[in-house]
C-alpha positions, 0 to 999 in steps of 0.5 A, a space after each residue: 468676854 461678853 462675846 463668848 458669854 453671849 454664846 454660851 447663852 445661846 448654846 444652852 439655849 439651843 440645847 434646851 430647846 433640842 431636849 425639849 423638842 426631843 422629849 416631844 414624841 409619842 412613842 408608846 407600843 401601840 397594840 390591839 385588845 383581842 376583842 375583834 371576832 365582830 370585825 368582818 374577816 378577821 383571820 382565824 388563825 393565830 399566824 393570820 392574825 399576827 400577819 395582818 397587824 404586822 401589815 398594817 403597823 401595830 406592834 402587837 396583839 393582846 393575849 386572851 388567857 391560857 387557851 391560845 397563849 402559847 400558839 399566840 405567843 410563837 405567831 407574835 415571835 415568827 412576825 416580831 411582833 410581842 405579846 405586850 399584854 394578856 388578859 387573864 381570868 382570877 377568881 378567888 374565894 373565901 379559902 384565899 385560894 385560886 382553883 389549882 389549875 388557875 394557879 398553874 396556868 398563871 405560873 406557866 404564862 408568867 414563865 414563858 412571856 417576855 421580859 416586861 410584858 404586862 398580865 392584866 387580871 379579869 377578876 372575880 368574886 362570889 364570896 366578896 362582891 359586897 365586901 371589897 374591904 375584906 376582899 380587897 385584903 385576901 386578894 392582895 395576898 394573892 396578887 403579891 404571892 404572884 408578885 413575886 413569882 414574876 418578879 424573877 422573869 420581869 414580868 408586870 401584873 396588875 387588875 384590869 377595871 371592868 364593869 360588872 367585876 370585883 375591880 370597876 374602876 381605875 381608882 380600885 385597881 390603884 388601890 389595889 397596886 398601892 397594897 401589894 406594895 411590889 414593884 412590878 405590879 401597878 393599875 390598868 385603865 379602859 377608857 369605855 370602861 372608865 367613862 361608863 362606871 366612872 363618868 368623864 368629868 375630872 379624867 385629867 385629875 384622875 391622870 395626874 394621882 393614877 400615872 404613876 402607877 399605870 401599867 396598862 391602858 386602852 382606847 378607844 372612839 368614844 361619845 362625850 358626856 353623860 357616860 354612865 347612861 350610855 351603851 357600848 355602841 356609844 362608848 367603844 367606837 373606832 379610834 376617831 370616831 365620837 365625841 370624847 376627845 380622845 387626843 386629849 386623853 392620851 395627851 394627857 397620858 403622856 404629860 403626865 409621864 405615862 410611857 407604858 403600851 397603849 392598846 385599841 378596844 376593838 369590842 363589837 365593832 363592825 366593818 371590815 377588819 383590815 380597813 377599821 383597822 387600818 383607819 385606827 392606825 391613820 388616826 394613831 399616826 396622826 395623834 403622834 404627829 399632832 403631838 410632836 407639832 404642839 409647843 
């Protein structure tokens, strides 16, 4: 009797064990923002592109609006590689209103993405810049009308935190999400941008209260320290490169049960593309297996 209890002891305990070596993986879709004209030889071509990313590993390429979607969008489709997120532009002023043709661009790309595919908004505002309160309120609006458009297609939104805009930081776009109150729509986080409005001290903190809600978030290499006071040159480097440990953060992504796509900020680097990029998908790779090495 204690012979086949002793057993059954270990058996649970293997079987936790396997579970939990099994849950240690980091496996999130790894992507590039379309931030790459300063890179030398980046193609040209929206098939060129897709042909050289597929190359090198990576699972996709951001969209960049309206323009080229719907060339981007077949190039990513002949290579099986996805759009996972696009970038697209909102503004909105006091009417509550987007411009007709904003609103019909929005709703073709809703309609033609894939199922799970994420659009960030860029989002602007004369009429409310200085007054987020009552902006926040018109927009909202707007967000949960188109919400529900995409709700139909399985589509995600969300706001993209970008200095100098209506939305800046992550906890804004949190707030955002937490008032259109739908289940497709969540927040966005870029690490430069976060670091330069928001500084890097309580990151880990900040992860804990705004995973939950995170549908996107970008990386990048990037300098440790007085962030605010540092320019793009110091807060978007290649993935690697830096002072900011960035393993960290994306480690703490993932402990705090953040599963979605991972894109690399690629703005105004230089080099060559093919081997910054390269590079960055060695240093990725090296995160996934330092990941499922750590107990």
């Amino acid at each position: 009797m204690k012979t086949k209890y002793f057993l059954i002891v270990i058996v649970g305990l293997v079987m936790v064990t396997f579970q939990m070596c099994a849950q240690k993986k980091l496996d999130n879709t790894f992507y590039v923002q379309n931030t790459l004209n300063s890179l030398k030889n980046w193609p040209q071509t929206a098939l060129e592109k897709t042909k050289l990313l597929k190359t090198i590993g990576f699972d996709g390429l951001e969209g960049f609006g309206y323009k080229d979607f719907f060339e981007l969008k077949n190039a990513l489709d002949k290579e099986g590689l996805e759009m996972l997120v696009n970038y697209v532009t909102l503004n909105f002023e006091t009417d509550g209103k987007l411009e007709n043709t904003s609103a019909n661009e929005i709703n073709e790309m809703i309609k033609a993405s894939a199922k799970g595919a994420i659009i960030y908004f860029y989002v602007q505002s004369n009429s409310y810049n200085d007054d987020k309160e009552n902006g926040d309120k018109v927009v909202a609006v707007i967000l949960r009308e188109l919400s529900d458009c995409s709700a139909s297609f399985g589509v995600k939104l969300c706001v993209y935190p970008h200095v100098s805009t209506y939305c800046e930081t992550v906890a804004h776009s949190v707030k955002l999400a937490k008032m259109v109150d739908r289940k497709n729509y969540g927040a966005a986080l870029n690490l430069c941008h976060l670091l330069k409005v928001e500084g890097s001290e309580g990151i880990d903190n900040k992860l804990k209260e705004f995973v939950p809600l995170l549908f996107a978030v970008n990386i990048c290499g990037a300098d440790g320290g007085d962030t605010k006071q540092f320019g793009w040159d110091r807060l978007i480097q290649p993935l690697g490169q830096g002072s900011f440990d960035t393993y960290r953060f994306v480690k703490s992504l993932r402990e705090n049960g953040y599963t979605g796509p991972i894109g690399l900020q690629c703005y105004n680097l230089k080099g060559d593309a093919f081997e910054t990029l390269t590079r960055s998908m060695e240093i990725w790779e090296g995160y996934k297996k330092r990941y499922a090495e750590e107990r």
